[in-house]
mmCIF file of the N, C-alpha and C atoms, coordinates in Angstrom:
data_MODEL
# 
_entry.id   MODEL 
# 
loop_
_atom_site.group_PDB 
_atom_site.id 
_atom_site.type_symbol 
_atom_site.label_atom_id 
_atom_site.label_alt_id 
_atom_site.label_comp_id 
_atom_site.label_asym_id 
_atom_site.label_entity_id 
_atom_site.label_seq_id 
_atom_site.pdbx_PDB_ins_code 
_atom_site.Cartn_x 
_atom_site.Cartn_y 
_atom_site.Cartn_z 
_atom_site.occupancy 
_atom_site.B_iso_or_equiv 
_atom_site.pdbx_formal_charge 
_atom_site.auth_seq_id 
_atom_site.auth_comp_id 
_atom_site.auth_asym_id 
_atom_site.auth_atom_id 
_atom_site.pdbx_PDB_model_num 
ATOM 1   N N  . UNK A 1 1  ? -36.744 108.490 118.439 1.00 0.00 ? 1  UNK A N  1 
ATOM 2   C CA . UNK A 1 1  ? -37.293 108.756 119.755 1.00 0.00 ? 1  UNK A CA 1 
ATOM 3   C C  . UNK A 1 1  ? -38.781 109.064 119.605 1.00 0.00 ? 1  UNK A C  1 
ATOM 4   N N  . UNK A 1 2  ? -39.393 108.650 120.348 1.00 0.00 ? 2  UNK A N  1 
ATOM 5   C CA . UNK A 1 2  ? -41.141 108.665 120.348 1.00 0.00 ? 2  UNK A CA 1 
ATOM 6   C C  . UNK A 1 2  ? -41.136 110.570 120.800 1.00 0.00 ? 2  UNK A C  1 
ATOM 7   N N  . UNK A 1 3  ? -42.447 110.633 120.590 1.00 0.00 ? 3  UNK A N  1 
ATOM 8   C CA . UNK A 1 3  ? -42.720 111.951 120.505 1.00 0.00 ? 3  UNK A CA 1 
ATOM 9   C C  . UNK A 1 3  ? -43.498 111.969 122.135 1.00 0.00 ? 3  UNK A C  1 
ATOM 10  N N  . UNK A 1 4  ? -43.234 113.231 123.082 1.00 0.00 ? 4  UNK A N  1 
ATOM 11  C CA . UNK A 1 4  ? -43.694 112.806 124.335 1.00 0.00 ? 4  UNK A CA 1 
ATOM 12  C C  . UNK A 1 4  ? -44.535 114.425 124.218 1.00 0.00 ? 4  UNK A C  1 
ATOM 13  N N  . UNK A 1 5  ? -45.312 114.212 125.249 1.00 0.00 ? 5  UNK A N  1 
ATOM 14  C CA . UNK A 1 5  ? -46.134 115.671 125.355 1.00 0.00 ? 5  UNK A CA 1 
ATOM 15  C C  . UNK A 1 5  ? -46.001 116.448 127.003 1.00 0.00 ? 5  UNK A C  1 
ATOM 16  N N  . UNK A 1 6  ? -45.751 117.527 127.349 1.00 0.00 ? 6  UNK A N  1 
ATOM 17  C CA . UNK A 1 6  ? -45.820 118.810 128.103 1.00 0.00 ? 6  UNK A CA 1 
ATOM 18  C C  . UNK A 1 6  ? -46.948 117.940 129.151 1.00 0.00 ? 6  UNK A C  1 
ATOM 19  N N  . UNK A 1 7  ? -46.188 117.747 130.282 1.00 0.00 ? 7  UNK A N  1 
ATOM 20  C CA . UNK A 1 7  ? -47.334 117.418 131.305 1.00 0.00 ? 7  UNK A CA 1 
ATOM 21  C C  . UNK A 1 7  ? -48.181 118.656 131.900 1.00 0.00 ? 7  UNK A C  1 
ATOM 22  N N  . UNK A 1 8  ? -47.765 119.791 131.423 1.00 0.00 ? 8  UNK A N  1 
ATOM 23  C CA . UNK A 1 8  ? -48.628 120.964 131.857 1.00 0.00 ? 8  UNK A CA 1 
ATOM 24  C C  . UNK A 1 8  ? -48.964 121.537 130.797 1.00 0.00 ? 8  UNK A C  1 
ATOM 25  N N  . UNK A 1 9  ? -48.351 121.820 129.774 1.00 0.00 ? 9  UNK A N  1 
ATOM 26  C CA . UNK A 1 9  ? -48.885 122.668 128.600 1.00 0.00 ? 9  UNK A CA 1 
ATOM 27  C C  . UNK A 1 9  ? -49.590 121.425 127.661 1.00 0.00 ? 9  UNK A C  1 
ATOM 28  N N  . UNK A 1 10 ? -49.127 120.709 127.865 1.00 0.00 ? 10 UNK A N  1 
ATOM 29  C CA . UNK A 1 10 ? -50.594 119.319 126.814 1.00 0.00 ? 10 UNK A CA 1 
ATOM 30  C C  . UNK A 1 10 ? -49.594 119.734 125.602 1.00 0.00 ? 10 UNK A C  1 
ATOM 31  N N  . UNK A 1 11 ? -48.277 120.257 124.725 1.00 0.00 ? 11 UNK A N  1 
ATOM 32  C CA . UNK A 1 11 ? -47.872 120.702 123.865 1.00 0.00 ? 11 UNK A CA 1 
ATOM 33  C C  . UNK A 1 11 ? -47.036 119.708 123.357 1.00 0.00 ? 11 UNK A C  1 
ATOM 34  N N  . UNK A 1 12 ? -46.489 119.008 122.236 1.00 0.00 ? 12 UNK A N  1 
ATOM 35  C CA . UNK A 1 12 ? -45.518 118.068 121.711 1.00 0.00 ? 12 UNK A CA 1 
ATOM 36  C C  . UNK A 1 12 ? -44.191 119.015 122.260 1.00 0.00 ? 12 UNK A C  1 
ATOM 37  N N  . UNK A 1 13 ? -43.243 118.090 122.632 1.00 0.00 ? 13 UNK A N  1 
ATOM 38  C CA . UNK A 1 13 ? -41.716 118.702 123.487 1.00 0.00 ? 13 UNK A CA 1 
ATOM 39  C C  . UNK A 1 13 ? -40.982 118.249 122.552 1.00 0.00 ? 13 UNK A C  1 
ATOM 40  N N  . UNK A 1 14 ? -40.065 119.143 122.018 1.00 0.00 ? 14 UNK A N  1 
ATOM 41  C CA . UNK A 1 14 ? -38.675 119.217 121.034 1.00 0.00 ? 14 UNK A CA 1 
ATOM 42  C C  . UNK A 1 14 ? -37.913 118.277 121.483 1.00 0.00 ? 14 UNK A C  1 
ATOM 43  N N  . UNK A 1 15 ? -37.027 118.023 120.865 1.00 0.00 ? 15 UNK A N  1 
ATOM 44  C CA . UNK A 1 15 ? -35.568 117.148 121.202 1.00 0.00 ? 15 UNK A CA 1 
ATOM 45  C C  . UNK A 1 15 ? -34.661 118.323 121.577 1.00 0.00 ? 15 UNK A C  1 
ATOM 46  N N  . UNK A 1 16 ? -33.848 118.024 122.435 1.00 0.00 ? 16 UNK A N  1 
ATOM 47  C CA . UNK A 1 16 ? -32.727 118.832 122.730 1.00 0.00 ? 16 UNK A CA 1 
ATOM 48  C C  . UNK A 1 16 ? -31.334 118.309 122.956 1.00 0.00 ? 16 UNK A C  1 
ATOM 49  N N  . UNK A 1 17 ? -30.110 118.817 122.625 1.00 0.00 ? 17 UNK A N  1 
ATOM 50  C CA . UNK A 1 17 ? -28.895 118.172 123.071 1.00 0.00 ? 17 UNK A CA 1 
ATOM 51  C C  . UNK A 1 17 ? -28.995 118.344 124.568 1.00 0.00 ? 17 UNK A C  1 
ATOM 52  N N  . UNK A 1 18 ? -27.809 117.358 124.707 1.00 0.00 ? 18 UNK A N  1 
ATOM 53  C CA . UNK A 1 18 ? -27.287 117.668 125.617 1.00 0.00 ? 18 UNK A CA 1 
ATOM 54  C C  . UNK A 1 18 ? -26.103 116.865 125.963 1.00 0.00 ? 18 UNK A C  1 
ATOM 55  N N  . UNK A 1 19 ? -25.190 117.391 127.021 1.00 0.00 ? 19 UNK A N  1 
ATOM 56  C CA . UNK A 1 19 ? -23.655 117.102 126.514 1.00 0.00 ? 19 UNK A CA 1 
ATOM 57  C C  . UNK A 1 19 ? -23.179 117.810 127.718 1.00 0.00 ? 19 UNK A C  1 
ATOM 58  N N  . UNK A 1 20 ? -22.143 117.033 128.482 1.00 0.00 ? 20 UNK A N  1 
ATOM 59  C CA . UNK A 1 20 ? -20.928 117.053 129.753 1.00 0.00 ? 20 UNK A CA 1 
ATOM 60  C C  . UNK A 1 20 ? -20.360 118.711 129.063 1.00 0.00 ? 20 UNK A C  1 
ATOM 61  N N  . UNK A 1 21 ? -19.724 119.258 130.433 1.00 0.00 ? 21 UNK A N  1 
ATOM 62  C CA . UNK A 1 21 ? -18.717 120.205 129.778 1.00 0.00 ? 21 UNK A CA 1 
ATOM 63  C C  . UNK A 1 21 ? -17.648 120.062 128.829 1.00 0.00 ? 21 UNK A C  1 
ATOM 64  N N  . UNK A 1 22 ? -17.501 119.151 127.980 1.00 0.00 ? 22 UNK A N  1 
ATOM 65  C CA . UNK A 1 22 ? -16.373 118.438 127.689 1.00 0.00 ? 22 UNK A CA 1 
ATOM 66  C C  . UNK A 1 22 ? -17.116 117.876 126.000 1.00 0.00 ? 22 UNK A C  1 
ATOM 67  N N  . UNK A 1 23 ? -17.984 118.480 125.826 1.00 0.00 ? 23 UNK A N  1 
ATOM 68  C CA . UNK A 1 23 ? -18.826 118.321 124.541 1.00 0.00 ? 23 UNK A CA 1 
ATOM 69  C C  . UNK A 1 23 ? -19.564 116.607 124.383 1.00 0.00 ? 23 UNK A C  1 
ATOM 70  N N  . UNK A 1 24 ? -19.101 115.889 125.587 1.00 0.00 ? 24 UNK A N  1 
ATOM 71  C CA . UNK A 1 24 ? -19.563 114.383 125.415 1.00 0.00 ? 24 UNK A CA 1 
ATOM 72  C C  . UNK A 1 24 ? -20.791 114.397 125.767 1.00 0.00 ? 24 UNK A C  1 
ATOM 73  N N  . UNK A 1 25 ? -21.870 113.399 124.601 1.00 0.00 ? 25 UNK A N  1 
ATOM 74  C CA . UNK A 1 25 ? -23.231 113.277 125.421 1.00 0.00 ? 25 UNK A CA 1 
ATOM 75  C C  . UNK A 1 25 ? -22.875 111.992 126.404 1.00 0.00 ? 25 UNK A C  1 
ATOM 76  N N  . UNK A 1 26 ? -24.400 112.568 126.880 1.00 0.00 ? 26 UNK A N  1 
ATOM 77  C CA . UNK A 1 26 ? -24.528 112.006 128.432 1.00 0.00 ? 26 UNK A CA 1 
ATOM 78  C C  . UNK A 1 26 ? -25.200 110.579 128.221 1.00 0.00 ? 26 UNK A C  1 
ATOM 79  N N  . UNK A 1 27 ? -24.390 109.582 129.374 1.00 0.00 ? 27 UNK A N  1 
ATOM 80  C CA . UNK A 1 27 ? -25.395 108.550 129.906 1.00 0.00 ? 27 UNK A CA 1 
ATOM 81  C C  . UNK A 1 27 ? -25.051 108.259 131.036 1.00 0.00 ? 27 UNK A C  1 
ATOM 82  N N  . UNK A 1 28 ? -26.329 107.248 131.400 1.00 0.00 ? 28 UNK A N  1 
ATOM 83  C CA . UNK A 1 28 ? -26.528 107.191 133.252 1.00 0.00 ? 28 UNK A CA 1 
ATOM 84  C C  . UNK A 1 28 ? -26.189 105.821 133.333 1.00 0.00 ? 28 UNK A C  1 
ATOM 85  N N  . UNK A 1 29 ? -25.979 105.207 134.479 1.00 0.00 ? 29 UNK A N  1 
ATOM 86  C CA . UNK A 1 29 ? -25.857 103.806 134.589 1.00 0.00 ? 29 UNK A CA 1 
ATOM 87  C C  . UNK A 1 29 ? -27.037 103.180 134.823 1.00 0.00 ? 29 UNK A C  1 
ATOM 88  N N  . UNK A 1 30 ? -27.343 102.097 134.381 1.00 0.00 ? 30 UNK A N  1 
ATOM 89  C CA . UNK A 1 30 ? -28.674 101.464 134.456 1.00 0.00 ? 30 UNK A CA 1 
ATOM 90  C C  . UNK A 1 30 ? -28.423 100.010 135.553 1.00 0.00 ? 30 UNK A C  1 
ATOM 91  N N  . UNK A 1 31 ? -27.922 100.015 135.773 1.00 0.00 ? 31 UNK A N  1 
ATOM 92  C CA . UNK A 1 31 ? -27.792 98.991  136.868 1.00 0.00 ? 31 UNK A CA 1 
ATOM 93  C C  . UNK A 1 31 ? -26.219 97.665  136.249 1.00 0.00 ? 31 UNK A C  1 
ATOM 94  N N  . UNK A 1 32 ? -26.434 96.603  137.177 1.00 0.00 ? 32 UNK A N  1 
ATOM 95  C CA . UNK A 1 32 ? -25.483 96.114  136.864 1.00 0.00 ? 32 UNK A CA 1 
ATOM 96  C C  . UNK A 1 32 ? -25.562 94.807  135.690 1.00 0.00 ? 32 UNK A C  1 
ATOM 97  N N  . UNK A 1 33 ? -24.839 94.411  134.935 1.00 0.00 ? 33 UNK A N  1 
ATOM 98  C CA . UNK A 1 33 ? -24.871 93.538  133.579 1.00 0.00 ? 33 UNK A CA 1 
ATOM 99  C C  . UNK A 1 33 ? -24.444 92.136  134.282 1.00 0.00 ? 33 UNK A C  1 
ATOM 100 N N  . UNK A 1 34 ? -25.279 91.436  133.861 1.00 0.00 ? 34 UNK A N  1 
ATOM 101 C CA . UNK A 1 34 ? -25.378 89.946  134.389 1.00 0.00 ? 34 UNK A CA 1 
ATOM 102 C C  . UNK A 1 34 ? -24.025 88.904  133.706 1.00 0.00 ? 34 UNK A C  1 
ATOM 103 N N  . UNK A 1 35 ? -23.994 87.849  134.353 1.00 0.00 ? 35 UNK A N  1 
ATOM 104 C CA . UNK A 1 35 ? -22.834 87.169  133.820 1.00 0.00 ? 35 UNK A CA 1 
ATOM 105 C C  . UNK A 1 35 ? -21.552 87.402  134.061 1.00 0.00 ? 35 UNK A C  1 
ATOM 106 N N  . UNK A 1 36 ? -20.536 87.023  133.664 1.00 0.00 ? 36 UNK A N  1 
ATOM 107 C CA . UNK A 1 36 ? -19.201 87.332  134.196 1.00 0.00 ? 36 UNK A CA 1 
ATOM 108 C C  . UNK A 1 36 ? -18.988 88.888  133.965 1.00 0.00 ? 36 UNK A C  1 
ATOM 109 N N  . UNK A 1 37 ? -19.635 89.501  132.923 1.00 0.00 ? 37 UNK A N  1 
ATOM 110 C CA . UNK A 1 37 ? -19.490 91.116  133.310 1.00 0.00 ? 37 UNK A CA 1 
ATOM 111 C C  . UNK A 1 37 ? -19.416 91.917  134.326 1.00 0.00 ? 37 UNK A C  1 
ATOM 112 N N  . UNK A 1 38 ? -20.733 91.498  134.816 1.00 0.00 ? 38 UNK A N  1 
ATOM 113 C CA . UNK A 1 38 ? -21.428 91.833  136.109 1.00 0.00 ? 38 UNK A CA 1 
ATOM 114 C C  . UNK A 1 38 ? -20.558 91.349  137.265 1.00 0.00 ? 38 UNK A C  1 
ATOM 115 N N  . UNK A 1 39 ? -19.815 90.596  137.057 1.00 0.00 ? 39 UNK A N  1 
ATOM 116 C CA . UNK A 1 39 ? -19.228 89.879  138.449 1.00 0.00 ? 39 UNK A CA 1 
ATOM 117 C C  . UNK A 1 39 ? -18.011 90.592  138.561 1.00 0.00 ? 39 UNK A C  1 
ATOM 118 N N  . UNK A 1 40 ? -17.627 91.233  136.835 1.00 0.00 ? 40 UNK A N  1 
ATOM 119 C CA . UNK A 1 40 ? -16.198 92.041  137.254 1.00 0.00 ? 40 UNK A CA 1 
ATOM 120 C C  . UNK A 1 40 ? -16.668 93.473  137.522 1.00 0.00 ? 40 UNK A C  1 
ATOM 121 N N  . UNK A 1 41 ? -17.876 93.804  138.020 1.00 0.00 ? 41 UNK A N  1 
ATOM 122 C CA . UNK A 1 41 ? -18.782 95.462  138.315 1.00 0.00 ? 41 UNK A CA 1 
ATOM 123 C C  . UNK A 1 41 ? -18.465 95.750  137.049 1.00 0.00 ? 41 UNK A C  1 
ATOM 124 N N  . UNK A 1 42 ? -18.579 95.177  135.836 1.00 0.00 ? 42 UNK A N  1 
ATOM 125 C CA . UNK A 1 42 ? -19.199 96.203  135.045 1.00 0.00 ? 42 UNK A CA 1 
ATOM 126 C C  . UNK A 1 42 ? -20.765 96.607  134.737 1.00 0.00 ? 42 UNK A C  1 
ATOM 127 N N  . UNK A 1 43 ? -21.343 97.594  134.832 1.00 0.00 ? 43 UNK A N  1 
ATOM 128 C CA . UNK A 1 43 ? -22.483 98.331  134.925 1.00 0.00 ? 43 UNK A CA 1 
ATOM 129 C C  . UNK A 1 43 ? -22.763 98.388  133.183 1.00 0.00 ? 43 UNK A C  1 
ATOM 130 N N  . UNK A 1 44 ? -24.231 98.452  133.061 1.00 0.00 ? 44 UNK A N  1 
ATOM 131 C CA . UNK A 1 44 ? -25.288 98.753  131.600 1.00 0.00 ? 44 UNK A CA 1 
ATOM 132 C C  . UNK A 1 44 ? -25.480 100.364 132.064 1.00 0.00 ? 44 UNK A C  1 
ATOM 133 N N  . UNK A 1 45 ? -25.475 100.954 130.599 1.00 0.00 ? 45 UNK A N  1 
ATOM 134 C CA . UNK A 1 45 ? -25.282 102.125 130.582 1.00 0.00 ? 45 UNK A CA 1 
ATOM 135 C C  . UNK A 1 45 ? -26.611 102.693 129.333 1.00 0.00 ? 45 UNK A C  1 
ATOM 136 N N  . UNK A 1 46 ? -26.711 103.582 129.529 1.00 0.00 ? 46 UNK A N  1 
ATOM 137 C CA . UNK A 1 46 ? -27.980 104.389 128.672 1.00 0.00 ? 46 UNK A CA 1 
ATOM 138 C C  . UNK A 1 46 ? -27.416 105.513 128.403 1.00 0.00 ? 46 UNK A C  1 
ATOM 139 N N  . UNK A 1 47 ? -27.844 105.925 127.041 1.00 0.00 ? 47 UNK A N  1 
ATOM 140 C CA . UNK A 1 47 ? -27.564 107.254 126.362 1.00 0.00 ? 47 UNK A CA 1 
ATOM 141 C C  . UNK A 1 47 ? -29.211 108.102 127.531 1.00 0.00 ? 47 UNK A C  1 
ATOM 142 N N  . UNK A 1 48 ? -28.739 109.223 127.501 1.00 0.00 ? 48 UNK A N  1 
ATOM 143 C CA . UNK A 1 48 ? -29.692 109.984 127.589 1.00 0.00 ? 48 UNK A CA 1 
ATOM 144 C C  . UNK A 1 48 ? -30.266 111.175 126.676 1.00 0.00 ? 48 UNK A C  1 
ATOM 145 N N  . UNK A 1 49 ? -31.344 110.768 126.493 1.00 0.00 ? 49 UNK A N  1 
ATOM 146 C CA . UNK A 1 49 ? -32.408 111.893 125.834 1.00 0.00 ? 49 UNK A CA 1 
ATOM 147 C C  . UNK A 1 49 ? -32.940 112.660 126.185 1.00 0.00 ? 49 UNK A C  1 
ATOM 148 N N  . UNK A 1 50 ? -32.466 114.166 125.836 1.00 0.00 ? 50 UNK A N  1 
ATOM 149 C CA . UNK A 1 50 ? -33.820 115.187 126.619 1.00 0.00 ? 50 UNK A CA 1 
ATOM 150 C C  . UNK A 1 50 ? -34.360 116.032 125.472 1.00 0.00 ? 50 UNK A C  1 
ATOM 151 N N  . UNK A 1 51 ? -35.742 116.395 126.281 1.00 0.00 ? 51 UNK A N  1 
ATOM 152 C CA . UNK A 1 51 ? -36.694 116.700 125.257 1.00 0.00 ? 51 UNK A CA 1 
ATOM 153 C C  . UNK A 1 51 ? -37.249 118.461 126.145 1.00 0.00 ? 51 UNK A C  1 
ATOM 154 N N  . UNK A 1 52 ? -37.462 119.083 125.292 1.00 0.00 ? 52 UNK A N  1 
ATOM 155 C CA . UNK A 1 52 ? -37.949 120.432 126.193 1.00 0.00 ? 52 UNK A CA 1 
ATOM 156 C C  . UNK A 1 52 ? -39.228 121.264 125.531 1.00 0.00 ? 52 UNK A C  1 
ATOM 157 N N  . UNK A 1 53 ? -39.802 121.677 126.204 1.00 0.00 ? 53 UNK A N  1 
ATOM 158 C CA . UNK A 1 53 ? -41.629 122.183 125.870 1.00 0.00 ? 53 UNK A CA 1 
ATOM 159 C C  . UNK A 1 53 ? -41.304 123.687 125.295 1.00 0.00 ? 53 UNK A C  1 
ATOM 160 N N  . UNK A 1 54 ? -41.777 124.051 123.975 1.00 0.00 ? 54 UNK A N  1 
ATOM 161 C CA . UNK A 1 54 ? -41.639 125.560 123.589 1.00 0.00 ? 54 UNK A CA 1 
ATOM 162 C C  . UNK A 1 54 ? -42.461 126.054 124.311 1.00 0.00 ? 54 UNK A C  1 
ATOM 163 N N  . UNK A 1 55 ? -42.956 125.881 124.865 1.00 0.00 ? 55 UNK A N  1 
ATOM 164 C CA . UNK A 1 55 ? -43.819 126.960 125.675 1.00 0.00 ? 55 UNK A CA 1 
ATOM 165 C C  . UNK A 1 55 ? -43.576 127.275 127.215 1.00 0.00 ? 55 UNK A C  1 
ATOM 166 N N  . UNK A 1 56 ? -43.584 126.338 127.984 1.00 0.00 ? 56 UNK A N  1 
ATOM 167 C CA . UNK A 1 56 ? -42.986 126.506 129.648 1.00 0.00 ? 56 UNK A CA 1 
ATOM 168 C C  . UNK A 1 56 ? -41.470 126.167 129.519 1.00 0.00 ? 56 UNK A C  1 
ATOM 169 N N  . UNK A 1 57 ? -41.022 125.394 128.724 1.00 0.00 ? 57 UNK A N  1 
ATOM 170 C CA . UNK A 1 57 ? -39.291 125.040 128.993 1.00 0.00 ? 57 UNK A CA 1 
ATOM 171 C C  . UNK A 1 57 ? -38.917 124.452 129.217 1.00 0.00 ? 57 UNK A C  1 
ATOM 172 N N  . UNK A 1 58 ? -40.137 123.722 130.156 1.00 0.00 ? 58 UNK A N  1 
ATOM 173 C CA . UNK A 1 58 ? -39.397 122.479 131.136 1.00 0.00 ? 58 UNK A CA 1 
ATOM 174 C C  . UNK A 1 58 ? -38.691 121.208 130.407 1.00 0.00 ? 58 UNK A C  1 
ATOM 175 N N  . UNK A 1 59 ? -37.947 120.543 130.838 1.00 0.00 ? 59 UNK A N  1 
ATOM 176 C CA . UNK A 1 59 ? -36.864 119.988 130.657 1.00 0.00 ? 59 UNK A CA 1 
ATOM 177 C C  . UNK A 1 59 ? -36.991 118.655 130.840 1.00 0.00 ? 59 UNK A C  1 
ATOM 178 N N  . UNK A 1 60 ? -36.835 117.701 130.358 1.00 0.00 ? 60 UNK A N  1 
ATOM 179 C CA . UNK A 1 60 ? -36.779 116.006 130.931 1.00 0.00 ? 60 UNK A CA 1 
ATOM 180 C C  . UNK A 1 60 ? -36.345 115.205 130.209 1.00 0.00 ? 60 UNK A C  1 
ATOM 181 N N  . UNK A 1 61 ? -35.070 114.509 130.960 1.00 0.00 ? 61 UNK A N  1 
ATOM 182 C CA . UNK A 1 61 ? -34.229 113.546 130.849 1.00 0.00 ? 61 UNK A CA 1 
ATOM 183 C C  . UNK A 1 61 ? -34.846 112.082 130.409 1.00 0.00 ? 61 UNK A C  1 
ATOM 184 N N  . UNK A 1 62 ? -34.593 111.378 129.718 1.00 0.00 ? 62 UNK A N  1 
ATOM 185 C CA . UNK A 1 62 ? -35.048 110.353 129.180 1.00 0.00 ? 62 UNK A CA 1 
ATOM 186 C C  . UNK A 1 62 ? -34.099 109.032 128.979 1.00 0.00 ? 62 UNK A C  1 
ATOM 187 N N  . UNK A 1 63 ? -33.344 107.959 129.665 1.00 0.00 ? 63 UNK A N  1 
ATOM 188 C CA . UNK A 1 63 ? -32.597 106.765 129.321 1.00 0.00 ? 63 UNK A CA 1 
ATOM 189 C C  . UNK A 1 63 ? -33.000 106.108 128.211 1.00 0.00 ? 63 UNK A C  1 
ATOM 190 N N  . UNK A 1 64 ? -32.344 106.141 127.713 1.00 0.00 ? 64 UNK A N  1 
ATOM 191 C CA . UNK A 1 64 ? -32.645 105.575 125.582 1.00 0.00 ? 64 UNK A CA 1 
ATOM 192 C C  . UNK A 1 64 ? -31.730 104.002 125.860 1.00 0.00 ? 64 UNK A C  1 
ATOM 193 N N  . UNK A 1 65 ? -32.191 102.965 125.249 1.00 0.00 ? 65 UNK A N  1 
ATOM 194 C CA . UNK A 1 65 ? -31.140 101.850 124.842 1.00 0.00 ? 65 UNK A CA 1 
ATOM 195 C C  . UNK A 1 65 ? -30.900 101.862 123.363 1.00 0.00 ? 65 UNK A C  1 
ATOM 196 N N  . UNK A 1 66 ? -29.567 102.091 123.520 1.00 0.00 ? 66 UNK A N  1 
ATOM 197 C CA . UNK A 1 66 ? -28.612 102.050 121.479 1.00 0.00 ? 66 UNK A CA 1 
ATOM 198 C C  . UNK A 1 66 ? -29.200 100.956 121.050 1.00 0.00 ? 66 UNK A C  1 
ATOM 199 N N  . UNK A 1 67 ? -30.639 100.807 121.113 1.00 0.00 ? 67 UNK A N  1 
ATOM 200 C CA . UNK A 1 67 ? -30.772 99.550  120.089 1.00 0.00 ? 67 UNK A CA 1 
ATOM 201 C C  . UNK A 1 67 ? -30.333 100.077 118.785 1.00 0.00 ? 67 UNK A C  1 
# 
């Protein structure tokens, strides 16, 4: 994962887990997958990445592709 920076503190932001109540990490749907996939609604999916600032905290979600 690329290294992202604190839109307010200007500071490099950590990696952080994160994970459903159920200990599973998270992904979002990215829209729908072309071809006969797509025609039976199956949806493209993204892991999500979050990253958080040692200094303010703040928090942000990031859609990763499992390349």
């Amino acid at each position: 994962m690329e290294q992202r920076r604190c839109p307010d503190c200007g500071v490099t932001m950590e990696p952080t887990p994160v994970r459903d109540g159920e200990g599973m990490k998270l992904t979002i749907r990215t829209g729908k997958r072309d071809g006969l996939l797509g025609k039976l609604g199956v949806s493209d999916s993204a892991r999500l990445q979050a990253v958080c600032c040692p200094e303010c905290r703040l928090v942000r979600l990031y859609a990763e592709d499992d390349d």
